[in-house]
N, C-alpha and C positions, 0 to 999 in steps of 0.2 A: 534568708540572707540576701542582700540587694548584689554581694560580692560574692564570689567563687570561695572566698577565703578570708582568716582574718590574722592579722600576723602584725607587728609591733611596726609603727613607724619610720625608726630607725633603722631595719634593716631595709637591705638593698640583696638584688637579684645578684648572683655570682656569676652566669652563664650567658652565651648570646645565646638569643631565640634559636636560631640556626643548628646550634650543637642541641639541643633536644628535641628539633622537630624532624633533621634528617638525619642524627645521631643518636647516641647517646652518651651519659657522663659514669665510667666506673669507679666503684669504688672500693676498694680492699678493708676487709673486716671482719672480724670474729661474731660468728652466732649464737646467743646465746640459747635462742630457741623461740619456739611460739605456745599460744596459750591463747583457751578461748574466754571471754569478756561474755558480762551481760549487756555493757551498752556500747553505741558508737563511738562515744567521747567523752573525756571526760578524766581531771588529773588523776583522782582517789584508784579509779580506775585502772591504769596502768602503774600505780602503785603497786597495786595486789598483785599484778600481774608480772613487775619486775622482780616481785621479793621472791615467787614463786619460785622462777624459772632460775634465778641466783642461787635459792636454796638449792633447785635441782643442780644445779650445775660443781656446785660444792660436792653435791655427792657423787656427781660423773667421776669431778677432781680428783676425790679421795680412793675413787677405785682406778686410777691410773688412765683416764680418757681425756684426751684436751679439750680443748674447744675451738669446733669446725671452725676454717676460714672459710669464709665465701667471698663473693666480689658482686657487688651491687653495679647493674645496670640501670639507670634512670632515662628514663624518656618522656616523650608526650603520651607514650600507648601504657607505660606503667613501671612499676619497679619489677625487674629480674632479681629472683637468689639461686645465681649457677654455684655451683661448688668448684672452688678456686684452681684444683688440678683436672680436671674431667673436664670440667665447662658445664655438667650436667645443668640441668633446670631444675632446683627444687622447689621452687615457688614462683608464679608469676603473678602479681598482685597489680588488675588493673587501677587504673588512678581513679575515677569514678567511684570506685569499691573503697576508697582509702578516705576515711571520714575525719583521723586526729592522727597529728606528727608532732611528738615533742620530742629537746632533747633537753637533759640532766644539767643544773647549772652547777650543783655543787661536787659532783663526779663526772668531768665534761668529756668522758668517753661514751657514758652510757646513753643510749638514742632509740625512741620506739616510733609506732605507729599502725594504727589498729585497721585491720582492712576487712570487709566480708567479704566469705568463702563464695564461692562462684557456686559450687555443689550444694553445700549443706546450708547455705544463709545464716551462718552462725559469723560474730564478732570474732574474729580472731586478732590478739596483741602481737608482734613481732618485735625482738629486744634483741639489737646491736653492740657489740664494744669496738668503737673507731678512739685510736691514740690521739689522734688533732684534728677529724673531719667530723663529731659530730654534728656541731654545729651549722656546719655547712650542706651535709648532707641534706637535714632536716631543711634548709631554704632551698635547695634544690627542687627537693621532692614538691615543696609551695610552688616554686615558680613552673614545674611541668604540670603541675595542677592549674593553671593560668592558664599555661599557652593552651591547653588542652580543651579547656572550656570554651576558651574563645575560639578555637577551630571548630568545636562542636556547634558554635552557636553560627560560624561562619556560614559551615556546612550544612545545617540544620540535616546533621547524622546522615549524610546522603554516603562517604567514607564507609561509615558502618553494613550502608544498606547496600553498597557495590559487593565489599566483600560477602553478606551473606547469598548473594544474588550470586556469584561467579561458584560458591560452594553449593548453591541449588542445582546451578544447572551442571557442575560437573556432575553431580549424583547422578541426575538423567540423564547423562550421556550414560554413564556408566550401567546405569537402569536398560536403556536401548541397546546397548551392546552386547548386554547380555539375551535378550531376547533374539537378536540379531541371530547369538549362536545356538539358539534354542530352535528357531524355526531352521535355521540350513539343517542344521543334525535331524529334525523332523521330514523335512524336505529328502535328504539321502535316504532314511528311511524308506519313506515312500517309493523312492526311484528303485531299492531294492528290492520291495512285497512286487512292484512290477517285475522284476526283469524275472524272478524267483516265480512269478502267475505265471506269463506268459511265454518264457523262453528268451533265448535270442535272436528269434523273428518277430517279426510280427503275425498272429492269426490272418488266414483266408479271409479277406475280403475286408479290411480294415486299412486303411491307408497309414503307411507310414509316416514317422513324426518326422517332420524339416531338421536336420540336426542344429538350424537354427533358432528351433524355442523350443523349451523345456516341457518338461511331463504335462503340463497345462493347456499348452498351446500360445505360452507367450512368449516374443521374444524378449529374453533374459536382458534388463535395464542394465545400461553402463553411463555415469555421468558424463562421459567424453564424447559418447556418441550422439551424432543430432539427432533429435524427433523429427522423422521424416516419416511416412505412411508405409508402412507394412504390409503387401499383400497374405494373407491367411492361410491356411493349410487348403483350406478349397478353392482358392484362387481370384474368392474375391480383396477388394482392398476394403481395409479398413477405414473408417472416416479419420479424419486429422484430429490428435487431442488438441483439446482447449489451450491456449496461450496464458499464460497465469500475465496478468497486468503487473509492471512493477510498483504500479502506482501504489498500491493497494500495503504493499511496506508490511509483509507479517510473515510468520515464519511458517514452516511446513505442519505445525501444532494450528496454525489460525492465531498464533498470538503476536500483536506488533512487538517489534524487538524493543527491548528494554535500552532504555538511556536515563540514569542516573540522576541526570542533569535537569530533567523535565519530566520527571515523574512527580507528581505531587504527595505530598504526605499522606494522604486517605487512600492512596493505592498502594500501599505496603501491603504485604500477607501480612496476618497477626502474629506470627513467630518472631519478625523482624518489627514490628509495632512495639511488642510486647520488649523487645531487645533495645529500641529507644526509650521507649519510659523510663525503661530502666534505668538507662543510663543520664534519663532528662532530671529521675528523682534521684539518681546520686552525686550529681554536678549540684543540683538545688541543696541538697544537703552543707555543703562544702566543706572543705579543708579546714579544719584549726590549726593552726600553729602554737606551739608554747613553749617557752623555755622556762620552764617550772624544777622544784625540786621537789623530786619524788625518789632520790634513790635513798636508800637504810644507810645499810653498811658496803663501803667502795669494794668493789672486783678483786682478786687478788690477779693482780699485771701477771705471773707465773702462769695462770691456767690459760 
């Protein structure tokens, strides 16, 4: 498809751009539930897949269960199903992942849209009851599909590649920190197999240690304090450590720091490569829209 999307003429976008790129639009509605699909699109499709979930919901009816409200969050990053008391998150369904949106013209509450599962890669249907927003909803969900493509293409996914880059390197901090307390706790260790060997003197004829370096003979690093030349436990002085050049722009790994901005596309890791494709093949994919009729027999409004 040459378009992101493909949707009737006559309709018109409800929202400014503004409200779903640093907002989002909610919307109050009953769930009927979900259900997985054999394809991404497709009207027959969510036929089967409304009559299912209605039949099921009949039989929730008849054993005295309602039907959940939730409250739709739509943005450019995708649709939310919090559950309307809690706020909980029970589905977050990116827009990328979300291949067909239609809503019902002859039952105009009922509203679906078939997204794939993040985990299992399975088609899954998603089937709404809104009293007077189906229809609106369903142009919603098209026009954050719009904006979203087009920042995607803005960005050429550099948005995506910040955030997996800020979630790598927390990990290595967290990876380093850990280590950090693995060698001190090895470190005290050691300081105790000494004092437990030798006592609390020092043996005949062994020079005591400066209380200012440690078991090693170094003294103990502090960022605050300058590099300045150290004389030694025998009294000579050390030579000056090297000057690290700032020219040189790289981090204490050897690696130049990352900038987002000026990183080219073939120096991605392939986890985050692999995380644009993806999202390059399901923007290509696009959005349908339709307003078709596919519902049977109308909802009973009581449930």
């Amino acid at each position: 498809m040459n378009r992101a999307f493909s949707r009737k003429k006559d309709k018109t976008w409800m929202h400014s751009p503004e409200a779903l790129t640093k907002h989002f639009i909610p919307y109050n509605v009953k769930f009927l539930g979900n259900a997985e699909v054999e394809q991404p699109k497709g009207t027959e499709i969510v036929k089967d897949a409304v009559r299912k979930l209605k039949f099921a919901r009949h039989i929730k009816k008849s054993e005295g269960q309602k039907t959940p409200k939730v409250e739709l969050q739509i943005s450019i990053y995708g649709v939310k199903i919090l559950d309307s008391k809690t706020k909980e998150i029970l589905h977050n369904c990116q827009l990328h992942r979300i291949s067909f949106c239609a809503d019902d013209k002859t039952d105009k509450k009922i509203f679906t849209f078939i997204c794939k599962d993040a985990e299992s890669n399975k088609h899954m249907c998603y089937v709404f009851d809104s009293e007077k927003c189906a229809e609106e909803i369903t142009l919603t969900i098209g026009q954050a599909f719009d904006l979203a493509y087009k920042k995607f293409l803005e960005t050429g996914g550099k948005d995506v590649e910040t955030r997996k880059q800020i979630a790598s390197l927390q990990k290595r901090i967290q990876e380093l920190e850990t280590e950090n307390i693995e060698l001190k706790r090895k470190v005290q260790e050691m300081e105790i197999n000494l004092q437990v060997t030798h006592g609390p003197s020092s043996p005949r004829g062994v020079a005591s240690r400066s209380p200012s370096t440690d078991l090693f003979d170094m003294v103990p690093f502090s960022p605050a304090s300058p590099l300045l030349p150290t004389p030694s436990s025998n009294g000579t002085e050390l030579p000056p450590l090297p000057v690290r050049s700032s020219a040189t722009r790289r981090d204490i790994f050897g690696a130049e720091p990352f900038d987002p901005f000026i990183s080219g596309g073939g120096d991605f890791p392939p986890d985050i490569q692999s995380k644009l494709d993806e999202m390059q093949e399901g923007f290509k994919m696009g959005l349908t829209l339709e307003g078709t009729v596919f519902s049977l027999d109308p909802l009973d409004s009581r449930c």
